[in-house]
N, C-alpha and C positions, 0 to 999 in steps of 0.2 A: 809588323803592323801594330798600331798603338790600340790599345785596349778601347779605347772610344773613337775610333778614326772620325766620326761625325764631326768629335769635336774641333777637328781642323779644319773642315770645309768651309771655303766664303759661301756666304747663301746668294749673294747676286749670282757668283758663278753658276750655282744650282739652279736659280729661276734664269739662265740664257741658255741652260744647256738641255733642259725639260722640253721639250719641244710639243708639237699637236698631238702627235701619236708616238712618239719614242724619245730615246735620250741621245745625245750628238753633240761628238765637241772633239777637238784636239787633244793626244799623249802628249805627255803628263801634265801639259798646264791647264786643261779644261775635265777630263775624265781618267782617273786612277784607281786603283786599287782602293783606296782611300773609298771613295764616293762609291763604288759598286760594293764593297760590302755595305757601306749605311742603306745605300739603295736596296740589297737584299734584305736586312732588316725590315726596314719600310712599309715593301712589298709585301711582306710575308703578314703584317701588323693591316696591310690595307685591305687587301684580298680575303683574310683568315683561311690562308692554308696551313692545312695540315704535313701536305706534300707537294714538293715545287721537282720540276725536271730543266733542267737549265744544260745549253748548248754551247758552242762556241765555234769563229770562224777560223780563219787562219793567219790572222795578223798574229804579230809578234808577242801583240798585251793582250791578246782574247783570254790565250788560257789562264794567265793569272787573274784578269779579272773575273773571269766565270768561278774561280775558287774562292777570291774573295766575297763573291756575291752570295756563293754559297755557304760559306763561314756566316755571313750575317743573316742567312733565311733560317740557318740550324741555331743558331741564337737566337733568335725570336722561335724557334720551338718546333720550324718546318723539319721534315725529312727532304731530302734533298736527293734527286735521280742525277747523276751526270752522264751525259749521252755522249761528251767528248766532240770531237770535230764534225760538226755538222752543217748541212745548209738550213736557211730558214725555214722553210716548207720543211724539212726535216722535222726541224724543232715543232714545226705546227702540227704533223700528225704524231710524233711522242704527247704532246698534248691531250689531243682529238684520243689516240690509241688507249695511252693509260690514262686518261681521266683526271689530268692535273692540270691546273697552271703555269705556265712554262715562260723561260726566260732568256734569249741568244744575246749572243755577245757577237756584235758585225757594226761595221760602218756602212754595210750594202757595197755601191758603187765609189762610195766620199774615196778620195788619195788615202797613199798609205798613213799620214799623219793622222788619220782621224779612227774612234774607234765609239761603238755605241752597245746602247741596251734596246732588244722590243722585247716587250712583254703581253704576256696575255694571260686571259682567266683559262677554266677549267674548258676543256674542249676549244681550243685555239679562239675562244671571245676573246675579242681585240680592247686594247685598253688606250683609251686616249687621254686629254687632260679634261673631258667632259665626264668620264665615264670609271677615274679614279689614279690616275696620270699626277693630276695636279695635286691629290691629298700624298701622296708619293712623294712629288717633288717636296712640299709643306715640311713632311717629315722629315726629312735627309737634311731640309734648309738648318729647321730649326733643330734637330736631332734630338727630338723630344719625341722617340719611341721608350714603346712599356715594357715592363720586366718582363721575360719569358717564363713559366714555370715548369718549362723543360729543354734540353738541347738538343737538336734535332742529329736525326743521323748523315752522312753523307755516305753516298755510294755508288757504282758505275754498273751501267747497262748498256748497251749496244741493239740501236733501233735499225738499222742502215736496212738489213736485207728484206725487214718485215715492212718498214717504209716504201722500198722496191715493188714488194709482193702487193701492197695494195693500191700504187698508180697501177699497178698492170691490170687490175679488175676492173678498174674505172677509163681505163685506155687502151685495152688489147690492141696489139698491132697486127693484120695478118691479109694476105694477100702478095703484093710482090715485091721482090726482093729488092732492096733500096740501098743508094748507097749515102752516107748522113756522114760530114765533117762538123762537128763539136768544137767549138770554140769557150775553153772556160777562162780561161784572160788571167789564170792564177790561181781562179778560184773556188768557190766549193763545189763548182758543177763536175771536178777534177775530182771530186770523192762520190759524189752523188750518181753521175755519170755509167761509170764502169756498174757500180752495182746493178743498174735498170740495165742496159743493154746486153749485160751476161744474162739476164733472164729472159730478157727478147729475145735472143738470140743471134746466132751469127748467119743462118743460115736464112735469116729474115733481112737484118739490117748490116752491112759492111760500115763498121764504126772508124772513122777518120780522125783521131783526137788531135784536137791543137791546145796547147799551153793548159795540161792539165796537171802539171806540177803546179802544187798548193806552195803559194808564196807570195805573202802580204804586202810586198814591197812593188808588185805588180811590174815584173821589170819588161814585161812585153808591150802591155797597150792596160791604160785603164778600162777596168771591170764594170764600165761602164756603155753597154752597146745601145742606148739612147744617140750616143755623138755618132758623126756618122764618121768620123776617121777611126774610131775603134774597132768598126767593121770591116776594115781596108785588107788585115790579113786572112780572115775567115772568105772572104768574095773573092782573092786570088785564090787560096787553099778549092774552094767548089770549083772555079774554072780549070786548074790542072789535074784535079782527080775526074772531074765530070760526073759529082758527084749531082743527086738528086734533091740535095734543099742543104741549107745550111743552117746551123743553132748557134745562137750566141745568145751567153747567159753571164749577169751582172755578178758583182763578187760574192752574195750569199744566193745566188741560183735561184733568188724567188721570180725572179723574170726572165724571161725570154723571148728574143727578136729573130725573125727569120731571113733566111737569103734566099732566092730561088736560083734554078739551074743556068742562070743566064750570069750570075753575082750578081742581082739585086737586091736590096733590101725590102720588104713585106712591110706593107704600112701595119701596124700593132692593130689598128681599127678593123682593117681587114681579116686579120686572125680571131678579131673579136667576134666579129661576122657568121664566118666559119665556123668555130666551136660554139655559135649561138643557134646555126642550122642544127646543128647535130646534136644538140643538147634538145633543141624543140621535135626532131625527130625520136627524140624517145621520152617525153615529155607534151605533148602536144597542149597549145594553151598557156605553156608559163609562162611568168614573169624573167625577162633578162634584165640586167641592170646593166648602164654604159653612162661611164661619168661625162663629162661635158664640154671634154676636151673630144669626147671622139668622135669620128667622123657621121655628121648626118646621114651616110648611108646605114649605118646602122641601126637607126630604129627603124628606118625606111624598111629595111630587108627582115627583124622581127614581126613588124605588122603584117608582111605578106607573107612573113610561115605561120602567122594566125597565132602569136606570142602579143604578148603585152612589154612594151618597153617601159623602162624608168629613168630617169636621169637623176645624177646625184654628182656631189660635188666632191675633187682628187682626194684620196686618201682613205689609206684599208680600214682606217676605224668608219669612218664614214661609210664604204661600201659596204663593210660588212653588217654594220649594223644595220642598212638600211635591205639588203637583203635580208637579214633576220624578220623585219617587216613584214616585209612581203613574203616572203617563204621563198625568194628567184632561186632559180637551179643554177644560174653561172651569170657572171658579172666580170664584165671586161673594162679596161681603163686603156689611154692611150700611150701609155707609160711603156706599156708591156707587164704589166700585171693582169693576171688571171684568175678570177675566184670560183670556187664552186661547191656549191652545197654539198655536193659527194664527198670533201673535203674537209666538212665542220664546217664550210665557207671561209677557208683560208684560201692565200694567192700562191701557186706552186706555177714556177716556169717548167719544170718538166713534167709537169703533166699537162701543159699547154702545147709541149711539144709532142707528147707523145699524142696526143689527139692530132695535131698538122699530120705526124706519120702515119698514124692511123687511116685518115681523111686518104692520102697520097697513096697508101698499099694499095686501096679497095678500088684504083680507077689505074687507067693507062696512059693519064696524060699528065704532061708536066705541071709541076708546082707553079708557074706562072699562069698557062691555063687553067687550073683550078681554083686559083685566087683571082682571074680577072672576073669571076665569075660574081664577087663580093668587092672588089673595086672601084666605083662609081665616078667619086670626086679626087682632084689630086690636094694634098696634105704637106702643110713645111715642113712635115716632124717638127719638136719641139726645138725650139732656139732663146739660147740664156744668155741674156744681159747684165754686166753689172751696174747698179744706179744706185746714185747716192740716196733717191727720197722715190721709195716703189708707189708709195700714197698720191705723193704731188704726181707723176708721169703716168699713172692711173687715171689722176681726174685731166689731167691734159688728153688723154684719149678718148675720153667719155664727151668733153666739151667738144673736142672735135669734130667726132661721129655720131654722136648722141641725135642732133638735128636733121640728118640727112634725113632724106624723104625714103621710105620705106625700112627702116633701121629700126630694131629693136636691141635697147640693151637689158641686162640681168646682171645681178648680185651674189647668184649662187655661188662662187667661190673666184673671187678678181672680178674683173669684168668682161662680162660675153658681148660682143657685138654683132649682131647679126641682119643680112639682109636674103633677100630670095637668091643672088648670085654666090653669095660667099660669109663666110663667118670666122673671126678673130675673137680668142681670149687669151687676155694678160693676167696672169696670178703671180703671187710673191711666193718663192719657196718659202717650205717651212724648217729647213736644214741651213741653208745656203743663202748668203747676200744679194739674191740673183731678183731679173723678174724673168718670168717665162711667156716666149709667144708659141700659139698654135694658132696656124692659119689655115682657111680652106676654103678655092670658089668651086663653081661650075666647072669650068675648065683650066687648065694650066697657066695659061696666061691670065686670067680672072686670080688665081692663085697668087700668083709668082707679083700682079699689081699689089694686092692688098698686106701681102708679107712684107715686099720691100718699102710700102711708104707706112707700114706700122712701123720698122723695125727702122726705119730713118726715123721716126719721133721718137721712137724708146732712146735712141743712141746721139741723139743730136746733141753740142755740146749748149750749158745752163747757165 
C-alpha cells in the first residue's frame, strides 16, 4: 500500500460512493483498500476518537479492508479494537459495550461484487452525511487530513459470546419447546446464529440451520430475504421439518424476516406490531417509531395499547436519531430492520427474532395465529424497478394521483400517496439505481388494484 493511498483516489468516485448513511460501491473499481484506509484516517480526524473497534463481514475483501481502515484510524492516532468476523448488530453492541465508535465492513444484502463501510460514533450513534458522513467523505475526496502526533495501536478482541449474553437479557426465550429452521443465505447470521442458540438452548429451541457456511459469493440465494424468491428455500426447509416459524436473515444479520408454520412469509409490519405490543407491555405509554413505508396498521395497533406512534422517513440514521428525540423504546421499519433502545437504539435482526420466539414460547398456538392477530391490511412487500429518471416518474405519479378526490400526498421521503382505502409510496434507493414501490389497501383486491396500476406507470416504456 502507498504511503499516501489518498493520493490516488478520484474524488468524483468518492462523492458517488458516500452515500445517506454509509459507504457502497463495487471491488476494486469503486471501493479498495486504498479508499478504506484514507476513510479510516478521515473518520478518526472527523469523530476525534481516541479508540475505534472496527468489524468485518465475510466477503472476500472485508478483511483487508477492515485492516486497511484500521492502519489509517492508528495513523491518525486511534487505537484500534478488531472484533474480526462479525455481523452488524455485532459491531453495534462492541460499540454500545465498549464505549467506542465503531466501524463494519459489509455490503449488507448488495451481490457479491459489491463491498461497504457503516460507521458510527460512540455507543452505536449512527452517522450519516447530515451528521458527519459528508465531512468524511470531503476528507478522503480531497485527502487533506492532519498530522497525527501519535500512532495508534492495533489489537483483537473477541465480543461474540458477551454479544449472545446480552440479547438474551433483552429477549429470554422460555415456555415451549420450538422447533426454528435459520436460514443465513451465507451469511453472518452463520457466525452470529450458533452462539445465541447454544445459550438458549437445545432443550428450548431445535435449531434447523440452512446455509450457514460463511461465504461471500453467496452461492445459494442472495442474502437478501426482502425478494421473495430468496425465501423459496427456508418455506420448503419449515414445511419438511414442520418446523414452528422460520428466520431468514440478510448478509450482515442486521435484519430479519419471518416464515410461519404454514411457509409463509410474515409481513415485516406485522412483526413490527408484535414487538411493539411487548415492548409497550413493559413500558406502558411510549413512544414506537414506524417509518412510512409500514403498514397503517401499526400506529392503529400503538394507539390502542395506549403508546404514542411517530412516523419518520427510511433509514437507521434517520430512525435512530429520531428515536434519540423522543426517547422511543423500539422502532420498526418495513425493510425488516428493528431498533431498540435496550440496544443503544441500534437495528439487530436477531434480537428481533429472538423476541417472535419469545412472543411464540409463552402461547400454544401457531405463528400464523399469533400474527393474525397484528395483521389488518394486505401489503406488496417492497418491489424494485429499474428507471432511467426516478425524479421525472415520481412526478408522473404525483400528477396522476395528486388530484383524485380524497387523496393525500407527502414528501417525507419519495412520495406517499394516500387515500381511506389504500396507500402507495415510491422512494429512490439510496445504494442502488432502483425506485422502490410499497403498496397497501383495505382488502386484497383493493391491494393487488393499486400495486399493479402503480407498477404499470413505474415500468411503462418513455
Amino acid at each position: 500500500m502507498a504511503d499516501d493511498p489518498s493520493s490516488t483516489l478520484d474524488p468524483a468516485n468518492v462523492r458517488a460512493i458516500f452515500k445517506a448513511y454509509d459507504v457502497r460501491g463495487t471491488v476494486p473499481d469503486q471501493i479498495d483498500e486504498a479508499l478504506a484506509h484514507a476513510t479510516g484516517r478521515a473518520y478518526v480526524q472527523v469523530v476525534g476518537a481516541r479508540e475505534v473497534v472496527v468489524g468485518h463481514d465475510m466477503r472476500p475483501s472485508s478483511p483487508g479492508m477492515a485492516a486497511a481502515f484500521a492502519a489509517g484510524a492508528s495513523a491518525a492516532g486511534a487505537d484500534v479494537v478488531m472484533i474480526g468476523l462479525a455481523s452488524t448488530d455485532q459491531l453495534y453492541f462492541a460499540s454500545g459495550h465498549l464505549d467506542m465508535p465503531g466501524a463494519m465492513f459489509t455490503a449488507s444484502h448488495n451481490p457479491a461484487q459489491y463491498n461497504g463501510i457503516k460507521m458510527c460514533r460512540s455507543r452505536a450513534t449512527p452517522i450519516g452525511l447530515e451528521t458527519g458522513l459528508a465531512e468524511i467523505r470531503d476528507l478522503v475526496a480531497s485527502g487533506d487530513t492532519a498530522p497525527a502526533g501519535r500512532t495508534g495501536r492495533v489489537y483483537e478482541t473477541d465480543v461474540l459470546e458477551a454479544y449472545a449474553a446480552h440479547l438474551l437479557t433483552l429477549a429470554p426465550v422460555a415456555g415451549r419447546r420450538l422447533t426454528v429452521v435459520a436460514d443465513a443465505g451465507n451469511g453472518m447470521a452463520g457466525h452470529t446464529a450458533p452462539a445465541v442458540f447454544d445459550l438458549v438452548g437445545a432443550e428450548q429451541v431445535e435449531l434447523v440451520p440452512l446455509y450457514f457456511e460463511l461465504d461471500g459469493s453467496f452461492p445459494n440465494h442472495e442474502a437478501n430475504p426482502i425478494e421473495e424468491t430468496n425465501l423459496a428455500d427456508l418455506k420448503a426447509k419449515v414445511l419438511e421439518t414442520g418446523a414452528d416459524i422460520g428466520l431468514a436473515f440478510d448478509g450482515d444479520a442486521d435484519r430479519c424476516f419471518l416464515v410461519d408454520e404454514r411457509g409463509r412469509g410474515v409481513s415485516p409490519s406485522t412483526l413490527t406490531a408484535l414487538i411493539a405490543a411487548r415492548e409497550l407491555a413493559k413500558h406502558p405509554g411510549a413512544t414506537i417509531i414506524h417509518n412510512l413505508i409500514t403498514s397503517r396498521a401499526v400506529p392503529e395497533i400503538v394507539r390502542e395499547l395506549g403508546g404514542h406512534p411517530v412516523r419518520t422517513r427510511v433509514g437507521h440514521s434517520f430512525i435512530k436519531a429520531t428515536m434519540a428525540e423522543t426517547d422511543a423504546v423500539f422502532g420498526g421499519e418495513h425493510s425488516g430492520h428493528f431498533y431498540f433502545r435496550d440496544f443503544w437504539r441500534a437495528d439487530s435482526g436477531m434480537l428481533a427474532a429472538l423476541h417472535a420466539l419469545a412472543a411464540l414460547a409463552e402461547t400454544d398456538v401457531s405463528l400464523s395465529e399469533l400474527m393474525a392477530e397484528y395483521e389488518r391490511y394486505p401489503v406488496s412487500g417492497e418491489i424494485n424497478s429499474v428507471v432511467d429518471d426516478a425524479a421525472a416518474v415520481v412526478a408522473e405519479l404525483e400528477a396522476a394521483y395528486g388530484g383524485q378526490d380524497g387523496v393525500v400526498t407527502d414528501h417525507l421521503d419519495g412520495l406517499t400517496v394516500s387515500h381511506d382505502d389504500w396507500t402507495f409510496n415510491v422512494r429512490p434507493s439510496n445504494t442502488e439505481p432502483l425506485l422502490r414501490l410499497n403498496a397497501e389497501g383495505k382488502d386484497e383486491p383493493t391491494m393487488e388494484r393499486v400495486r399493479d396500476e402503480v407498477l404499470a406507470e413505474i415500468r411503462r416504456e418513455r
